[in-house]
C-alpha positions in Angstrom: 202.5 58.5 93.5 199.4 58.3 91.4 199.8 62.3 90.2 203.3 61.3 87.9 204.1 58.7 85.7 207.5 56.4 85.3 209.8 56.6 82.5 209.9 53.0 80.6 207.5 51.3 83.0 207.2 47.8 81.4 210.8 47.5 81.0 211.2 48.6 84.8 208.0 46.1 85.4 210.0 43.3 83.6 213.3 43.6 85.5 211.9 44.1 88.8 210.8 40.3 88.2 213.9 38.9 86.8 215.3 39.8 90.5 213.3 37.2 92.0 215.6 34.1 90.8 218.9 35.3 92.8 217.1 37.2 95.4 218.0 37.0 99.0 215.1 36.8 101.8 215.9 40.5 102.3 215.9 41.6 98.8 212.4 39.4 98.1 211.0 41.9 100.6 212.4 44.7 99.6 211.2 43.6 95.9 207.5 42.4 97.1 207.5 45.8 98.4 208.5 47.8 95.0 205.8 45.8 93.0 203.4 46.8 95.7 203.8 50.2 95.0 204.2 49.7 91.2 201.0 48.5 90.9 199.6 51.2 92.5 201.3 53.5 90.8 200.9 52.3 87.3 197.1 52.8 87.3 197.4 56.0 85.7 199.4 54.0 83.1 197.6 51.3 81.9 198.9 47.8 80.4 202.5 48.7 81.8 202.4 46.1 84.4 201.5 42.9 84.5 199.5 41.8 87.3 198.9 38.1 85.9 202.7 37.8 85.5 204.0 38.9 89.0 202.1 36.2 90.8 204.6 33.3 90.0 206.8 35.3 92.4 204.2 35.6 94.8 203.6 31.8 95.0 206.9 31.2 95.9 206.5 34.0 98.3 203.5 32.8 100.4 205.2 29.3 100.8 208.6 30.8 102.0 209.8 29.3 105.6 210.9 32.9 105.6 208.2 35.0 107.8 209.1 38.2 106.8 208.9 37.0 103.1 206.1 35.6 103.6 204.5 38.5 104.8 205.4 40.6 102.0 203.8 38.5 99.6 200.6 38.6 100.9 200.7 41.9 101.3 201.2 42.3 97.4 199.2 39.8 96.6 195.9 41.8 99.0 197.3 44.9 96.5 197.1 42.9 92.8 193.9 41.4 93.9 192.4 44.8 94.6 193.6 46.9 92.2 193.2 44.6 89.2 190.9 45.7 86.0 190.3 42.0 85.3 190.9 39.3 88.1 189.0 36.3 86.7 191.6 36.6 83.7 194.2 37.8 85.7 194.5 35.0 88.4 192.9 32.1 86.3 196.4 30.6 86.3 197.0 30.8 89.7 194.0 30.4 91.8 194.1 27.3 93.3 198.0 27.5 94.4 197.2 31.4 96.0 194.2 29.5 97.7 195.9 27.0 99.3 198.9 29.4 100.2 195.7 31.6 102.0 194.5 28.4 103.7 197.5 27.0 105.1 198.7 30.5 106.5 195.8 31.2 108.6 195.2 27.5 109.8 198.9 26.4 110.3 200.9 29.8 110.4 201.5 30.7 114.5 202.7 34.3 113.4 199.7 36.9 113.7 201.5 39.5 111.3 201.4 36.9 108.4 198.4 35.5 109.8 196.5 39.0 109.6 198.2 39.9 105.8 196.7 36.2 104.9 193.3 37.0 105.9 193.4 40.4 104.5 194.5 38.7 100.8 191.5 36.3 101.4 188.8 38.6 101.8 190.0 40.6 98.4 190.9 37.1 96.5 187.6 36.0 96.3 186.8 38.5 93.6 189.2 36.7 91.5 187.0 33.6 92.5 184.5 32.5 89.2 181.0 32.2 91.1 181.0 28.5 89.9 184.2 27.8 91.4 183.2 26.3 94.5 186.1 24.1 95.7 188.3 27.4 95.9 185.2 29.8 97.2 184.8 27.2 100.4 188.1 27.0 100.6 188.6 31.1 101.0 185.1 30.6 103.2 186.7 28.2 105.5 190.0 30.1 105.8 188.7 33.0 107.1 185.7 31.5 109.0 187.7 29.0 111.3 189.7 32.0 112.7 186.6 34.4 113.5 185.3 31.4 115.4 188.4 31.4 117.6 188.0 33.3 120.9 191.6 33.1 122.0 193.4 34.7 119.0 194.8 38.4 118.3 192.1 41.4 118.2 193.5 42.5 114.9 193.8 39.2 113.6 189.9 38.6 114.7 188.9 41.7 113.2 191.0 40.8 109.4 188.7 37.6 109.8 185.4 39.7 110.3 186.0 41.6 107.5 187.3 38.7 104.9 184.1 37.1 105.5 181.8 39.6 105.1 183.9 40.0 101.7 183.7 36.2 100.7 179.9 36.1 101.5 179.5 39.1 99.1 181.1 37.6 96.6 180.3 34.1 96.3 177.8 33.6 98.7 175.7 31.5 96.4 178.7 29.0 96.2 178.9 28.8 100.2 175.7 26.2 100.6 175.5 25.2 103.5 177.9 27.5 105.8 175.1 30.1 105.3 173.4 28.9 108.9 176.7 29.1 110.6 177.9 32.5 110.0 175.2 34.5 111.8 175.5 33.3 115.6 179.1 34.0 115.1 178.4 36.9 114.2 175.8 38.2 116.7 178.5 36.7 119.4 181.2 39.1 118.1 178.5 41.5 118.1 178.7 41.4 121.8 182.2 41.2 122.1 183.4 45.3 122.5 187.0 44.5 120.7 185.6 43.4 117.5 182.2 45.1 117.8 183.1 48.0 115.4 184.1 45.3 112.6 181.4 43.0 113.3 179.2 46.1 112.9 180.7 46.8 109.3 180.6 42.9 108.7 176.9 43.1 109.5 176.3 45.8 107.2 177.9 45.0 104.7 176.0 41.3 104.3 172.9 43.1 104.8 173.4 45.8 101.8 174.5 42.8 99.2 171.3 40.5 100.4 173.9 37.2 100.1 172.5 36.4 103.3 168.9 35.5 104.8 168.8 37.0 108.2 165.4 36.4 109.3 166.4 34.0 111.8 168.0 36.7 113.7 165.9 39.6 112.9 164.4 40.6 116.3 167.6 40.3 118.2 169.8 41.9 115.2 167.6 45.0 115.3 167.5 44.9 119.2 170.7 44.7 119.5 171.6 47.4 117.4 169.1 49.7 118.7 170.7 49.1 121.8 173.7 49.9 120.8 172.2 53.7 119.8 170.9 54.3 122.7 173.5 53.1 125.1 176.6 53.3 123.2 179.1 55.7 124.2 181.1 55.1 120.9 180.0 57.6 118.2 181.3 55.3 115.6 179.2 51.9 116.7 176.2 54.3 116.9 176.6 55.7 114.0 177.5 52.4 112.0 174.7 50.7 113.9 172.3 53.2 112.3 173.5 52.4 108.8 173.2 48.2 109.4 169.7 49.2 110.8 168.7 51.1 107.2 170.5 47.8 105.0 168.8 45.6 107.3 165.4 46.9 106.9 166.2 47.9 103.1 166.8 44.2 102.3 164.3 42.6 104.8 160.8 44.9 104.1 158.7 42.2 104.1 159.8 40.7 107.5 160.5 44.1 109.4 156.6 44.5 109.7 156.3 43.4 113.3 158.7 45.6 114.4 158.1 48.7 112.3 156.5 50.3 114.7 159.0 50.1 117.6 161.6 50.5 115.2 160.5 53.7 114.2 160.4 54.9 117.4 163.6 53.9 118.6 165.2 56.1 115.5 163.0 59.2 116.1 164.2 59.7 119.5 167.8 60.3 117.6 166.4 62.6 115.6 167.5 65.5 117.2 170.7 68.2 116.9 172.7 67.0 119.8 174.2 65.1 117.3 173.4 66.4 113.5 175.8 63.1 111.9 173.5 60.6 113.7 170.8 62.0 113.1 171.2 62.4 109.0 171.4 58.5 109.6 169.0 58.0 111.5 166.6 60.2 109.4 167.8 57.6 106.0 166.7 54.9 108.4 163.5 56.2 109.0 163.0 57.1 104.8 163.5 53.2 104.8 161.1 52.3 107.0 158.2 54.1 105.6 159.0 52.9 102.2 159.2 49.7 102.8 156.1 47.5 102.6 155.6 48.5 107.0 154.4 51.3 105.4 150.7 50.4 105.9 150.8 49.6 109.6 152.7 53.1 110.0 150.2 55.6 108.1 148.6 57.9 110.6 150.1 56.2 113.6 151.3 57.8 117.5 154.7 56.9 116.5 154.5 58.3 112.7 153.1 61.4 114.2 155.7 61.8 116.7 158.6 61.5 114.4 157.1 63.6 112.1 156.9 66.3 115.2 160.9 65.5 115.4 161.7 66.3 111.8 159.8 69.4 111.7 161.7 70.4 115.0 165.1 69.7 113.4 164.1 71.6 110.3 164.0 74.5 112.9 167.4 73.7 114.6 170.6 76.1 113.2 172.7 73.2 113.5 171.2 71.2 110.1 174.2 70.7 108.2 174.9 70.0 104.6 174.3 65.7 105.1 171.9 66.8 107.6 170.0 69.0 105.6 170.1 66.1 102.4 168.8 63.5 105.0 166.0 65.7 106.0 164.7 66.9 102.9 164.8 63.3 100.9 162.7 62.0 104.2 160.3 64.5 103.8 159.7 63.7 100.3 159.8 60.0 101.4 156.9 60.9 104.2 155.0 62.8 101.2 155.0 60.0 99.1 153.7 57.1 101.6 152.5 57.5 104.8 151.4 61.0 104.8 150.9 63.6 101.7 152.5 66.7 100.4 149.4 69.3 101.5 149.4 67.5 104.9 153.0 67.9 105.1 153.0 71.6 103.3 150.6 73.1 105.7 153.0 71.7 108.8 155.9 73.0 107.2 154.8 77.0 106.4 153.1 76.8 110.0 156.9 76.7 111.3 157.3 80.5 109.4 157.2 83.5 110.9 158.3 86.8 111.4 161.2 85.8 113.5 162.4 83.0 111.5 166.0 82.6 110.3 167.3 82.8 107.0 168.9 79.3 107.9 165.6 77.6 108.8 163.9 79.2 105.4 166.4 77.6 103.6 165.8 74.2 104.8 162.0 74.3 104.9 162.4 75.4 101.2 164.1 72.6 100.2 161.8 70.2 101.9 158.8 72.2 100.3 161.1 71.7 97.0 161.8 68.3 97.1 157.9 67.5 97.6 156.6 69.2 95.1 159.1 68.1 92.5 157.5 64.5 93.3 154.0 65.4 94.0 151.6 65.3 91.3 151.7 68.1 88.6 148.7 69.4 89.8 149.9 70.0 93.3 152.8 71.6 92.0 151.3 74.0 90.0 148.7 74.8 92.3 151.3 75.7 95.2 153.7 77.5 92.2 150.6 79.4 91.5 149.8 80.2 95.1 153.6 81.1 95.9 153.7 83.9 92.9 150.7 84.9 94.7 152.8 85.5 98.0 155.3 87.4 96.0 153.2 90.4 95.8 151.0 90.2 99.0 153.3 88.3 101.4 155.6 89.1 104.1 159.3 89.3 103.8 159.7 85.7 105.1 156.6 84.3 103.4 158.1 86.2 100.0 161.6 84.6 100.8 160.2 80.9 101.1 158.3 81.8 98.1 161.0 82.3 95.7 163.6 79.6 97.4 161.1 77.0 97.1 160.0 77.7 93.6 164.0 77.6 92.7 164.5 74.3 94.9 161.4 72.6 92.6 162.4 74.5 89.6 166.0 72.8 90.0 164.5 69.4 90.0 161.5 70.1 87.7 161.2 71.7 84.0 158.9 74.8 84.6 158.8 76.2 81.5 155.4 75.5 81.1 154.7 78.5 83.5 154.7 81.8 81.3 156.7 84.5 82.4 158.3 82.4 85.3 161.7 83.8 85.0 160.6 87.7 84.5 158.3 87.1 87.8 161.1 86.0 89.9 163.1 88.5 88.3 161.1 91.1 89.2 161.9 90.9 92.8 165.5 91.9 92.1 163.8 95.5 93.0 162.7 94.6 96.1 164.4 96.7 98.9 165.3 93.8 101.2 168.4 92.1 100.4 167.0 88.8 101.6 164.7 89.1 99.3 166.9 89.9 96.5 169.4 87.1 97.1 166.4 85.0 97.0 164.8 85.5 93.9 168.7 85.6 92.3 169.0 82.0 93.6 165.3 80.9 92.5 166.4 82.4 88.7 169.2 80.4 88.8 167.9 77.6 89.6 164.8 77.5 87.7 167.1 78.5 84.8 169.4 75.3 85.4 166.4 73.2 85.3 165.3 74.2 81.7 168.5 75.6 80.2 166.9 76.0 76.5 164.0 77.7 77.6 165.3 80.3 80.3 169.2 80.5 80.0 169.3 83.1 77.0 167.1 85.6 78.7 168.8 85.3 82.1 172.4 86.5 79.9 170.3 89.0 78.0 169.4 90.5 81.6 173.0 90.4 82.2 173.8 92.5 79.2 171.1 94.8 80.1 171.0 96.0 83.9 174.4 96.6 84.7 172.8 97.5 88.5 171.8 93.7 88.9 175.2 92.2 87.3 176.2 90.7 90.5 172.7 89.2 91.6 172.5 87.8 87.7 176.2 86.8 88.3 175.2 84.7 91.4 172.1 83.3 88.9 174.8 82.0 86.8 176.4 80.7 89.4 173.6 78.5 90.7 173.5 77.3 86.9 176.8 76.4 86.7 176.9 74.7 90.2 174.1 72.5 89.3 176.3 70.7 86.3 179.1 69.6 88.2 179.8 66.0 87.4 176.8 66.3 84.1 179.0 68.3 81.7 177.8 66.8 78.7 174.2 68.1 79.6 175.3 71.8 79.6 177.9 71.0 77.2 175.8 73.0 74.2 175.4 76.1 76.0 179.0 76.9 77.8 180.1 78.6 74.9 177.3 81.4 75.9 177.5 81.6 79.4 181.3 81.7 78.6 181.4 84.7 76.6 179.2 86.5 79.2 181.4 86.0 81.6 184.3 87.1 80.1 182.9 90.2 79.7 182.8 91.4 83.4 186.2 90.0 84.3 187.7 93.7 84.5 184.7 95.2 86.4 185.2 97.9 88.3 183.2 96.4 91.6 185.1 94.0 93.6 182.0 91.9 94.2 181.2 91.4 90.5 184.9 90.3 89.9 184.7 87.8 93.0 181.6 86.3 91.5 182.6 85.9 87.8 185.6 84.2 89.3 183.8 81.8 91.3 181.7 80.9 87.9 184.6 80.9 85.9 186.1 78.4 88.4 182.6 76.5 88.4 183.2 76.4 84.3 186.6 75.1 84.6 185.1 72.2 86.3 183.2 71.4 83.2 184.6 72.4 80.5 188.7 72.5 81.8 191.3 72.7 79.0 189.0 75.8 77.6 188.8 77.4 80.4 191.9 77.3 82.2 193.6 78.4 78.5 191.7 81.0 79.1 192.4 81.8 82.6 196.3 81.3 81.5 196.2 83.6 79.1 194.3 86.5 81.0 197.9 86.4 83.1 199.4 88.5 80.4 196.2 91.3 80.3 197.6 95.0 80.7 193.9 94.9 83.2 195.4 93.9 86.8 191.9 93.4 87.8 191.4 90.2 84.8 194.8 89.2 86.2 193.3 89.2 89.9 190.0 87.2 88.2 192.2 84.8 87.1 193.6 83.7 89.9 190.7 84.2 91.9 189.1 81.5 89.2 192.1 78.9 89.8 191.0 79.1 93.5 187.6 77.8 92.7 188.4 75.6 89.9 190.9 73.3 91.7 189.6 69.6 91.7 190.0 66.0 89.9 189.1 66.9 86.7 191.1 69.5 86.6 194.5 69.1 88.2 196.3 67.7 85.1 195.2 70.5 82.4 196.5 73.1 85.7 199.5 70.7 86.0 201.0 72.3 82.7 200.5 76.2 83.5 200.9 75.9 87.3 204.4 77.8 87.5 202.9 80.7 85.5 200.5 81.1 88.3 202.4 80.9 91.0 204.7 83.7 89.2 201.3 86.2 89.9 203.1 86.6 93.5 205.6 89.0 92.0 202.9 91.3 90.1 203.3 94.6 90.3 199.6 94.9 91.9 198.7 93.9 95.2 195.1 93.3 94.3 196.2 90.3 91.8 199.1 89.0 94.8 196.3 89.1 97.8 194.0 86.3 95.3 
């Protein structure tokens, strides 16, 4: 397992290889199989085992008469070539014999299970290929190649082949000359074929991300077919995987998509609807492609740009948009703003969906669209509609006052707004509003306009902290958002935990169960970025005489579980789990 480490690991690494020169067949196996798992293991333990070292053993392995030996080999050898920090240095030695060994399996080798390990070491081997090597490259190429043009083979075995080609062209297509004309009708006819359709799908995409290959010859029928396939499809998976070779295709190929922009834009706005939300957050990337590609000028104020756009504003309404949904929608919005319509255009269409009856759900989304325009419009624009949205704040209605204060949190996340005097006592201000919607609002725009200029607003928003003990757990939920925001960018907020630490600790024995339950979410939040601190902290607060800082805690622990910090837990875990004996129940429910 990857989560503990082994006792004397190079001098385990070392012996494990000495076994090869008296092994039995069964004992090769068993020992191909141990060094599999070593070197997956040993990645948490660097420079314990030597990858460059264990493939003398695998040579032998690959040429075995044995099948089962045989087998195993390759199945290390897929393992070392993946999981190696350096495999130009690594397998420098060795290349050309583990090339051959691939070859000869898959052309001469009846047996599909070490046929199918073979092709699977092939498609990974050719990252320990130089670029310039192109006797071994072609050799890989041709390996793999030969067996997707069979028709007559095994499905699995067809589908390894897919797949190690697609890896291979990746890799070293530019040492591949002149197979390049040869691999796409192959392709396109395992396209067709519903066994290996799924693979040839992936295959497909991932050539077209990596632009190895030219596909203009088969443009038009590549995107046919594939729009076919999302239309008439009843396999989720080749719909949805169709969708995302559509937006690499058109991503890699702007120039050339022209022609068929128009249809093709079409074709993805009729799947831009909620009977499926997962499809449709593709769909809606594939349609940000489109328009920023250089089909962008045939597309501006077109039938079909206007009925997509008629789509998207109907899915912003829909209270199935889901967290990928709601990403896809709002970064083609912005998208939209930026080239075939603009952001008034689209901000006028957008507040016309508010009204009196709309959902908190749909003001969310339209927020963030509005959000994510603005924060790319020009600074002009921005201001003008900040200006016009404070405006709203004191005239509007409850749902115009709401989308007011989310969007101008959404642009304040992605935009420094310091420049706007007074910003964060405005929004701050509507804390007195009597409608909660309102007041969870303007706690999320402060937070967020906060987290986008930390120097200039995070002080005041813990001074308000200090200072209205009636608004502690909408400030708390400010906080929140600010912490939230950092995840995976510690070093940005680095300067200014110590603060927002200190003002959380002093809440963690308040009185109101809410305020508790929201310091411990932040203090979970902080544990992601700043974790041996923090969790000492938490750790410690297990001995307080205050059962409610024990119950924060391990309400914190809750939140605070991830990656980053599992191993500082690791340590204190047992003292924890001991919290299920405390003496009160408040601190055993968390």
């Amino acid at each position: 397992q990857k989560s503990w480490k082994l006792p004397m690991p190079s001098e385990l690494s070392v012996e494990v290889l000495k076994q090869f020169d008296r092994a039995g067949n069964q004992i090769k196996c068993a020992l191909f199989s141990l060094m599999k798992q070593l070197c997956i293991t040993l990645q948490v333990q660097p420079n314990t085992f030597s990858i460059a070292n264990s493939l003398a053993p695998s040579l032998d392995g690959i040429a075995s008469e044995d099948l089962d030996v045989q087998s195993k080999a390759f199945e290390y050898l897929e393992i070392a070539a993946r999981l190696s920090s350096e495999p130009l240095k690594d397998f420098k030695e060795n290349i050309s014999g583990l090339v051959d060994g691939v070859a000869k399996a898959t052309a001469k080798t009846a047996n599909n299970r070490v046929k199918l390990n073979a092709l699977r070491s092939a498609g990974v081997l050719c990252r320990c290929v130089e670029k310039a090597d192109e006797k071994n490259a072609a050799k890989l190429f041709e390996s793999a190649f030969e067996t997707m043009k069979i028709r007559d083979v095994d499905v699995e075995v067809k589908r390894a082949a897919l797949t190690a080609v697609a890896q291979i062209v990746r890799q070293v297509s530019s040492a591949l000359g002149d197979y390049h004309a040869d691999i796409l009708p192959v392709l396109m006819d395992r396209l067709n074929n519903s066994s290996t359709q799924l693979t040839a799908l992936q295959s497909l995409s991932s050539i077209a991300e990596s632009g190895a290959l030219d596909l203009t010859s088969k443009l038009e029928e590549i995107i046919q077919t594939l729009c076919k396939f999302m239309r008439t499809q009843t396999s989720n998976q080749v719909k949805y995987e169709s969708a995302r070779t559509l937006e690499a295709v058109v991503q890699k190929n702007g120039k050339a998509i022209k022609a068929f922009a128009p249809s093709l834009l079409t074709e993805a706005g009729q799947h831009a609807t909620d009977s499926d939300t997962y499809l449709c957050s593709l769909v809606l990337k594939l349609i940000g492609a489109i328009v920023k590609s250089p089909a962008q000028d045939v597309l501006k104020e077109s039938k079909e740009m206007n009925k997509v756009m008629e789509r998207m504003l109907l899915f912003t309404q829909s209270p199935l948009v889901d967290s990928k949904a709601l990403t896809s929608i709002v970064e083609c919005f912005r998208v939209v703003s930026l080239t075939v319509s603009t952001f008034d255009e689209l901000l006028a269409k957008l507040k016309d969906i508010v009204s009196k009856d709309t959902s908190a759900h749909t003001l969310s989304v339209v927020a963030k669209c509005i959000g994510a325009m603005a924060g790319s419009a020009s600074e002009k624009k921005r201001n003008a509609y900040i200006e016009a949205s404070l405006g709203e704040l004191k005239s509007g209605g409850m749902q115009i006052k709401q989308l007011a204060l989310l969007s101008i949190g959404d642009i304040g996340r992605r935009v420094n707004l310091s420049s706007h005097k007074g910003l964060d006592q405005i929004v701050f201000s509507s804390f007195d509003q009597e409608n909660q919607s309102i007041r969870a609002s303007a706690s999320y725009a402060l937070g967020s306009i906060t987290a986008g200029s930390l120097s200039s607003y995070l002080v005041g928003l813990l001074q308000l902290l200090d200072k209205y003990r009636e608004y502690n757990y909408l400030l708390l939920r400010s906080v929140r958002e600010v912490v939230s925001c950092y995840f995976g960018r510690s070093d940005e907020i680095a300067q200014f935990t110590p603060q927002i630490f200190a003002a959380l600790v002093k809440h963690t024995d308040s009185k109101e169960e809410a305020v508790r339950a929201e310091v411990a979410e932040c203090l979970g939040g902080l544990a992601k970025i700043e974790p041996e601190k923090t969790i000492k902290f938490l750790h410690d607060s297990l001995s307080s005489k205050t059962p409610f800082t024990r119950a924060v805690a391990v309400g914190a622990l809750r939140y605070s579980l991830s990656d980053e910090v599992q191993e500082v837990v690791g340590t204190r875990f047992g003292q924890f789990l001991r919290m299920f004996e405390d003496s009160d129940l408040e601190v055993r429910r968390q």
